[in-house]
C-alpha positions as CSV (number, residue, x, y, z in Angstrom):
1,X,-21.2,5.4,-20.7
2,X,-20.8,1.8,-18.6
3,X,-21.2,1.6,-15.0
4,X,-17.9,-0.6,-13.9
5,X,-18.4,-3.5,-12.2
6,X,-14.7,-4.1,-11.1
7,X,-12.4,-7.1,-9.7
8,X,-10.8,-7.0,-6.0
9,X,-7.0,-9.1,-5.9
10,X,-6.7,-10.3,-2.2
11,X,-2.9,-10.4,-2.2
12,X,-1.1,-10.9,1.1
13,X,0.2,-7.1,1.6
14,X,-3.6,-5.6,1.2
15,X,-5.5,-4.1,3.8
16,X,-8.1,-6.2,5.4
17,X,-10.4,-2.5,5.8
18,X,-9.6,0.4,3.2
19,X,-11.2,-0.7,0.3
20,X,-14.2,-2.0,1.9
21,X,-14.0,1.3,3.8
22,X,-14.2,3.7,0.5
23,X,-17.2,1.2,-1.0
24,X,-19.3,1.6,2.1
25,X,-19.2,-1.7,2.6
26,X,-18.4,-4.3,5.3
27,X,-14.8,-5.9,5.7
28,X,-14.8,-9.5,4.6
29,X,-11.5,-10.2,6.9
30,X,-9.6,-10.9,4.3
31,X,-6.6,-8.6,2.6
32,X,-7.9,-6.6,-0.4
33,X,-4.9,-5.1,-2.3
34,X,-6.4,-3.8,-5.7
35,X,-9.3,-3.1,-7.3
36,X,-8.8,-2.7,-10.9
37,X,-10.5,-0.7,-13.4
38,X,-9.5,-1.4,-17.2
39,X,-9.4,-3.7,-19.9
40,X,-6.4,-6.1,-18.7
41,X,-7.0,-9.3,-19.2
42,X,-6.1,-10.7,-15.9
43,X,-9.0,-9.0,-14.6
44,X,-11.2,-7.3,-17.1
45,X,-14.1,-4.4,-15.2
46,X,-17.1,-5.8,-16.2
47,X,-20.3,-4.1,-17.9
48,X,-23.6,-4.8,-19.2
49,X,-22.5,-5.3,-22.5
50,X,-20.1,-7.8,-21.5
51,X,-16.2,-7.0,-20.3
52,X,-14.3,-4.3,-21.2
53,X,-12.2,-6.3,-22.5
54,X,-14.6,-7.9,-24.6
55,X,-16.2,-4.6,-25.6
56,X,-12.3,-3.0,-26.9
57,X,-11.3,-6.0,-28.9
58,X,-15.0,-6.5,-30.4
59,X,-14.5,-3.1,-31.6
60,X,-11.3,-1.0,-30.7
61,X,-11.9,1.9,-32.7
62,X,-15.6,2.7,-31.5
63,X,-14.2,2.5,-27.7
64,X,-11.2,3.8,-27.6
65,X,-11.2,6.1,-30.9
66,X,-9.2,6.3,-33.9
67,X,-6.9,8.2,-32.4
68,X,-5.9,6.6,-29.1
69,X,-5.7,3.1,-31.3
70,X,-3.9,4.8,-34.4
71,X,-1.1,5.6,-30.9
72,X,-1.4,3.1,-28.6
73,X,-3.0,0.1,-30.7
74,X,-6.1,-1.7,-30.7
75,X,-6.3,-1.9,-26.2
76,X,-6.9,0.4,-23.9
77,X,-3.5,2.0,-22.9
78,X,-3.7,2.4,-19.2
79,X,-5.0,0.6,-16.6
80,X,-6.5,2.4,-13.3
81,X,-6.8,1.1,-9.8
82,X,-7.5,1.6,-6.4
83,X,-4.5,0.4,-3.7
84,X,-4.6,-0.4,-0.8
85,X,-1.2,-1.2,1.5
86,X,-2.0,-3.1,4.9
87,X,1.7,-4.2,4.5
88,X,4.4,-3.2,2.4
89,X,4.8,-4.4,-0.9
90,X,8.2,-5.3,-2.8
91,X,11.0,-3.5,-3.2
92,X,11.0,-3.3,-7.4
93,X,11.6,-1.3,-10.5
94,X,10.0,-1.4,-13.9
95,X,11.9,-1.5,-17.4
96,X,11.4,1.3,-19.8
97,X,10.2,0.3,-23.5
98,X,13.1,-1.1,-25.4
99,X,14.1,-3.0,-22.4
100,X,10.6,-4.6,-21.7
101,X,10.7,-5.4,-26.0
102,X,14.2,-7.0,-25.4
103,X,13.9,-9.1,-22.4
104,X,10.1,-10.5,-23.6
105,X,11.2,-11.4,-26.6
106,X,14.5,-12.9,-25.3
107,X,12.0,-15.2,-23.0
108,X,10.1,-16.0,-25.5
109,X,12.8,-17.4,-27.9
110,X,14.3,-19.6,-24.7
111,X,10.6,-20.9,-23.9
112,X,10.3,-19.7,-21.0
113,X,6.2,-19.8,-19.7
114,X,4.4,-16.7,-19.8
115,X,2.9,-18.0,-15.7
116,X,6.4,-19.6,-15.1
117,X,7.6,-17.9,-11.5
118,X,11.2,-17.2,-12.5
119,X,9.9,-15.4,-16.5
120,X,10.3,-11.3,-15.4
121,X,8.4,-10.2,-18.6
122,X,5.3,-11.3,-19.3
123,X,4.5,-8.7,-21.8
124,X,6.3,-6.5,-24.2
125,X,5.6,-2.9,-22.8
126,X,7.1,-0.7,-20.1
127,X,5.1,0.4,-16.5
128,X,5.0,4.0,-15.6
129,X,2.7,4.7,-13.4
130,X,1.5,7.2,-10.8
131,X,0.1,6.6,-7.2
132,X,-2.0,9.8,-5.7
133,X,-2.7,9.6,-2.0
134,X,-6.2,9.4,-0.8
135,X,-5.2,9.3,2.8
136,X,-1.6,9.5,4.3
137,X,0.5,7.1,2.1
138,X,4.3,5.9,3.0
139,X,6.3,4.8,0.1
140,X,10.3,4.3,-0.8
141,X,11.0,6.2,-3.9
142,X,14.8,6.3,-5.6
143,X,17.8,6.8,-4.2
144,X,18.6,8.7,-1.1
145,X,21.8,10.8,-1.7
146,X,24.9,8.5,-1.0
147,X,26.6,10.4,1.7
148,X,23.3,10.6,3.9
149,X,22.4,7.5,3.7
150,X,26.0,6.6,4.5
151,X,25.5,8.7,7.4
152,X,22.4,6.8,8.3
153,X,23.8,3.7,8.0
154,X,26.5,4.5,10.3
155,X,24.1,5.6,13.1
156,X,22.6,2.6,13.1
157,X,25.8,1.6,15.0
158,X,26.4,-2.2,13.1
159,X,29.7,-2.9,12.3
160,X,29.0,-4.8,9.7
161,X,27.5,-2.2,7.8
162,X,30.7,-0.5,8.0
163,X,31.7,-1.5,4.4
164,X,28.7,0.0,2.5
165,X,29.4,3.2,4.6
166,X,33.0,3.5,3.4
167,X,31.4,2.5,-0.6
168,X,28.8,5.3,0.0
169,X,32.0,7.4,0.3
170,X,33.1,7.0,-3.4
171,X,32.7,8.9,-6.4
172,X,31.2,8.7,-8.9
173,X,27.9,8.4,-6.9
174,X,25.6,6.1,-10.1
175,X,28.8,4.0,-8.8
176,X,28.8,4.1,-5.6
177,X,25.1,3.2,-5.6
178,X,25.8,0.1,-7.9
179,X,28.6,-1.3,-5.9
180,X,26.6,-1.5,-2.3
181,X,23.2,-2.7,-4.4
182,X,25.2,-5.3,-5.8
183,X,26.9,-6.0,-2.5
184,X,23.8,-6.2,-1.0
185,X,21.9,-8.5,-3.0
186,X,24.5,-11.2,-3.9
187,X,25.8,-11.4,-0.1
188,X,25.0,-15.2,1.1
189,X,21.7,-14.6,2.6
190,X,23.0,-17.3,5.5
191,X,25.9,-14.6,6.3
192,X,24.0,-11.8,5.8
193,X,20.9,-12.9,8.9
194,X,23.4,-11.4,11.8
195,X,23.7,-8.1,9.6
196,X,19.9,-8.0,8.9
197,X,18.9,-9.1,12.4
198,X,21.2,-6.0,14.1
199,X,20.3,-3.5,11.7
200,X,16.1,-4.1,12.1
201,X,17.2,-4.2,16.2
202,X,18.9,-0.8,15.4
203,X,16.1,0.6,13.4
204,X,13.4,-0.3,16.2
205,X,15.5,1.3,18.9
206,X,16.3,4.9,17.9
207,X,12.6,5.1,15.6
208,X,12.3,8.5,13.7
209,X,13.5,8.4,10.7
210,X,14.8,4.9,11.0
211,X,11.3,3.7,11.8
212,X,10.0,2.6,8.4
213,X,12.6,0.5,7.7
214,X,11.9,-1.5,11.4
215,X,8.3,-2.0,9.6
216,X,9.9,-3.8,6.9
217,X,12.1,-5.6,8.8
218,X,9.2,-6.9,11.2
219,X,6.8,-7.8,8.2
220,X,10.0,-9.8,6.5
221,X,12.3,-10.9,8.9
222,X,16.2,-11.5,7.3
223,X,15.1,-10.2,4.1
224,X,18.1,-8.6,2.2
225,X,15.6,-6.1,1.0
226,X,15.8,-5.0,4.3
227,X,19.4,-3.1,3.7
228,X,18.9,-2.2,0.0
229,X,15.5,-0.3,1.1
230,X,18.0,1.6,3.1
231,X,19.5,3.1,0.4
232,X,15.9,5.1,-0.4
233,X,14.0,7.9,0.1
234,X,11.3,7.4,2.3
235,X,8.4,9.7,1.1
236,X,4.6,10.6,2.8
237,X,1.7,11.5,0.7
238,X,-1.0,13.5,2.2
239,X,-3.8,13.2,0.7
240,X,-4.0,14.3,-2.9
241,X,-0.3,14.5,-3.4
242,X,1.6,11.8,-6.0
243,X,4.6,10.0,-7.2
244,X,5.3,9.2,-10.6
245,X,7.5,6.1,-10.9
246,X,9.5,5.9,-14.4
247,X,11.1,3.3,-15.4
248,X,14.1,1.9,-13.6
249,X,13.5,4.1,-10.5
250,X,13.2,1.4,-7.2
251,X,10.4,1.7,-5.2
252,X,7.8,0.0,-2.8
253,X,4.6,1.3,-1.1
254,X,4.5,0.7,2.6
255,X,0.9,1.6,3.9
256,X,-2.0,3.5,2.8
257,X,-5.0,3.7,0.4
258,X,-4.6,5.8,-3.2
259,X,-5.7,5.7,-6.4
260,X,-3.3,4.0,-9.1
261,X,-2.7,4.6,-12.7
262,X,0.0,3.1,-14.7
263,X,0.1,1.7,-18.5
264,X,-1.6,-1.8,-19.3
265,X,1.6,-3.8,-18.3
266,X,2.4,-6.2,-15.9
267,X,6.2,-6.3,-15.3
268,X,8.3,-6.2,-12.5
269,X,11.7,-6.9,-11.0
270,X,12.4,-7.3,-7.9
271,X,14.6,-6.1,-5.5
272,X,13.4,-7.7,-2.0
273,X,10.6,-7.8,0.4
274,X,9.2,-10.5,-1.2
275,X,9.5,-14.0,-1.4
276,X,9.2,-14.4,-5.1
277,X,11.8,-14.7,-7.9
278,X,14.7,-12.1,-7.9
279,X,16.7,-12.1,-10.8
280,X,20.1,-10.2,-9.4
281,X,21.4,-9.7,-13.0
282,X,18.9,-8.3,-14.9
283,X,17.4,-6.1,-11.8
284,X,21.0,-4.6,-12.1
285,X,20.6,-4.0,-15.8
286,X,17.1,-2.1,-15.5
287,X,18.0,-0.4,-12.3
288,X,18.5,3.6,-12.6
289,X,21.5,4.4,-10.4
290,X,20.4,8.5,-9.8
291,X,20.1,9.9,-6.7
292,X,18.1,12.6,-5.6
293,X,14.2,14.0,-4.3
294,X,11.7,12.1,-5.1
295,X,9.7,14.5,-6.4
296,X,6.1,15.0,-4.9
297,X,3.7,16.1,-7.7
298,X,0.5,18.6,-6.8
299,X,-2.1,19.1,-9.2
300,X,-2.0,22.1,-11.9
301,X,-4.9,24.0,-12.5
302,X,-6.4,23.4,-15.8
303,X,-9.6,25.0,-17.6
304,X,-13.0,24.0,-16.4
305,X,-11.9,22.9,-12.6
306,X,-10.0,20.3,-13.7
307,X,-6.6,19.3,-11.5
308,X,-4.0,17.7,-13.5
309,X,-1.5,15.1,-12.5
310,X,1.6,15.8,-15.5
311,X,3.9,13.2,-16.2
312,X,6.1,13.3,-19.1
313,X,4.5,9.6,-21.0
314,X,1.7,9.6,-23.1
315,X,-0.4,6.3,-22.1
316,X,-2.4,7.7,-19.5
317,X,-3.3,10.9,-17.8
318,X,-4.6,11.3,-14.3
319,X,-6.8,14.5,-13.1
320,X,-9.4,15.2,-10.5
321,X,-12.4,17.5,-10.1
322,X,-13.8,18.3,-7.0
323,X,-17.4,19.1,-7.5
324,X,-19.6,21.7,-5.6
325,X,-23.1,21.4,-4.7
326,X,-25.2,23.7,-7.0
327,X,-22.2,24.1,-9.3
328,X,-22.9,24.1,-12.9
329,X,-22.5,20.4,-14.6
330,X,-19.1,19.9,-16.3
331,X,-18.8,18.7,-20.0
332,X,-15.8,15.8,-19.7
333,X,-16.4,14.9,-24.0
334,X,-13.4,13.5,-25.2
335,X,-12.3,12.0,-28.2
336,X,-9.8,9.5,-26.1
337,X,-11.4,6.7,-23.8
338,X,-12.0,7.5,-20.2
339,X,-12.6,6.1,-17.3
340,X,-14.1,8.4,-14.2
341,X,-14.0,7.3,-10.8
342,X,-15.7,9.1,-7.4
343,X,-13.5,8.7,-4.0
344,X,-15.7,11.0,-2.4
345,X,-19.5,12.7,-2.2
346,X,-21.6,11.8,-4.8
347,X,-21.2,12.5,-8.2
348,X,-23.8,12.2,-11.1
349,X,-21.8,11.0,-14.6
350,X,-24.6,10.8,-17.2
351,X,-27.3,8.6,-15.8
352,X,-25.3,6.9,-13.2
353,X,-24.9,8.4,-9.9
354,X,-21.6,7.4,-8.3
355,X,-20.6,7.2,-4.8
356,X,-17.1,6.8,-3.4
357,X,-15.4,3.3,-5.1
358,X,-18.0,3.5,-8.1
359,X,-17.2,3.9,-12.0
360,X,-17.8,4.6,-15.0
361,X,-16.2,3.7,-18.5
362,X,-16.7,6.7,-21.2
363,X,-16.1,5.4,-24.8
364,X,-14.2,8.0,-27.4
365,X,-16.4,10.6,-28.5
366,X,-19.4,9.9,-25.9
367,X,-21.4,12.8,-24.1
368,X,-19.4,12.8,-20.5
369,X,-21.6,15.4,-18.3
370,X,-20.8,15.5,-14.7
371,X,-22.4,17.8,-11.7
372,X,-22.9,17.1,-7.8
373,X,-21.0,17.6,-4.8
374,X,-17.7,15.2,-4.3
375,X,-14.6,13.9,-5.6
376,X,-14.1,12.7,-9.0
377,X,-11.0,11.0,-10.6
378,X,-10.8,11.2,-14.7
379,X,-8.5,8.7,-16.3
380,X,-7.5,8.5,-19.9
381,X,-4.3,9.2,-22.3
382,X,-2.8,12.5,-23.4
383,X,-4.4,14.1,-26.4
């Protein structure tokens, strides 16, 4: 197996201390968002034999197996990261397969740049992914049910709001929830500042469950996103707990530090919060207009201590083990790649010993013993 050494992305929303908190390390001062473990190309973990990148396309099959690339193709499927929210991040929703297929390959027959700001799909596959808490972790996950949000929208006490209240009223609800997205997100954003200004005022005041969306509306001032993120569930992790996001399902992560799994994609529309390109049109086409919980996973027990995370797509599979000391080691062979990380204790994976924020990548087929006393995170794809 490789010991990972693996990329940081400093973007804006990150925390300036989790990160450097789980590595043991001191802050640098500036926002770390992600660290990523994988093969993307963006930002390939890097090993003594050269990137994992590298290493997959030199030779797919030895790394990843015949049968994860005889499924998934000659890459590694899933890409795994630590995040870390100092701020929230935008309000979005992923496509599903067909629709990631359609809209890449519609940009690329109107020449639209792969890096240009206003392209939505720069690759051909969808973005599932799962976030499991390692501390507390606040996040907006689908939609709310119509009439309570209608009746949290009219206790915010803004008149102007009045009109997505009596819209939150009317049946069918995937309608309902359409009309006051829409509403929302082609108002004139000059028309709409009063609105947004009075609601985040409103929000701040009475606190409770209104007080996430006053965080939102202090880290982006006027932001339509502002109102639509009213229209979600707000959801906290503790630790250990997970959502799975499928495709079309809006969401954005507020604060807190988890570990990240999705599959090795990199597309997003936007809703709000942001103040990078929103396409209003196509966001409406991939958007899922179903309301209801948003549906905190636990682990299940499986054979051998293992805790699995189960979500119904193939690309990757998230589980955890949480080691004893003096337990017996733990045989992890697997015929599919895998990728272990330790968020807690110390963990001994073949000859590497890993403390919290440390790696390992475990080509198909290789010997994968672990023993010691901490947490340890197992990535790879369902067999």
């Amino acid at each position: 197996m490789d010991r990972l050494d693996n990329t940081i992305r400093p973007y804006a929303w990150g925390s300036t201390t989790a990160i450097a908190g789980l590595l043991g390390v001191e802050p640098s001062g500036e926002p770390q968002a992600e660290m990523w473990m994988g093969a993307h190309p963006g930002a390939p973990s890097r090993t003594d034999r050269g990137t994992l990148f590298e290493l997959v396309e030199a030779d797919p099959e030895r790394e990843l197996g015949p049968e994860s690339v005889g499924r998934f193709g000659p890459t590694l499927p899933f890409l795994l990261k630590v995040l870390a929210a100092g701020a929230p991040l935008s309000l979005q929703v992923h496509p599903d397969l067909a629709q990631a297929k359609e809209g890449y390959e519609d940009e690329e027959r109107r020449g639209v740049p792969v890096d240009a700001p206003h392209r939505n799909y720069k690759d051909a596959n969808h973005k599932p992914e799962l976030i499991c808490a390692l501390t507390e972790f606040d996040g907006l996950c689908g939609f709310r049910d119509p009439l309570r949000t209608a009746e949290l929208l009219d206790g915010l006490g803004v008149d102007s709001l009045k009109p997505y209240v009596d819209l939150l009223h009317a049946h069918p609800e995937d309608a309902a929830l359409r009309e006051v997205l829409t509403a929302v997100l082609t108002a004139d954003p000059d028309e709409m500042a009063r609105t947004v200004a009075e609601t985040a005022a409103a929000c701040a005041r009475l606190g409770g469950e209104y007080a996430p969306y006053a965080g939102l509306a202090h880290h982006y001032p006027g932001d339509l996103g502002v109102i639509a993120a009213l229209l979600l569930n707000h959801v906290r992790l503790q630790p250990g707990e997970a959502l799975y996001l499928g495709a079309g399902v809006p969401h954005a992560y507020l604060d807190g530090l988890g570990v990240e799994i999705m599959a090795n994609s990199d597309n997003v529309l936007r809703a709000g919060l942001t103040p990078k390109h929103i396409d209003v049109p196509e966001l409406l086409r991939i958007v899922r207009f179903e309301a209801g919980d948003p549906g905190v996973l636990r682990p299940e027990a499986a054979p051998d201590g293992e805790e699995v995370y189960e979500t119904p797509i193939d690309e990757f599979r998230l589980s955890r083990y949480v080691l004893a000391a003096g337990g017996a080691a733990r045989d992890l062979t697997r015929a599919t790649p895998q990728i272990l990380l330790c968020t807690a204790g110390t963990v001994q994976a073949g000859e590497h010993e890993l403390t919290p924020g440390r790696s390992v990548f475990v080509p198909a087929g290789e010997k994968a013993e672990v023993s010691g006393a901490g947490t340890l995170f197992r990535a790879t794809v369902v067999a």
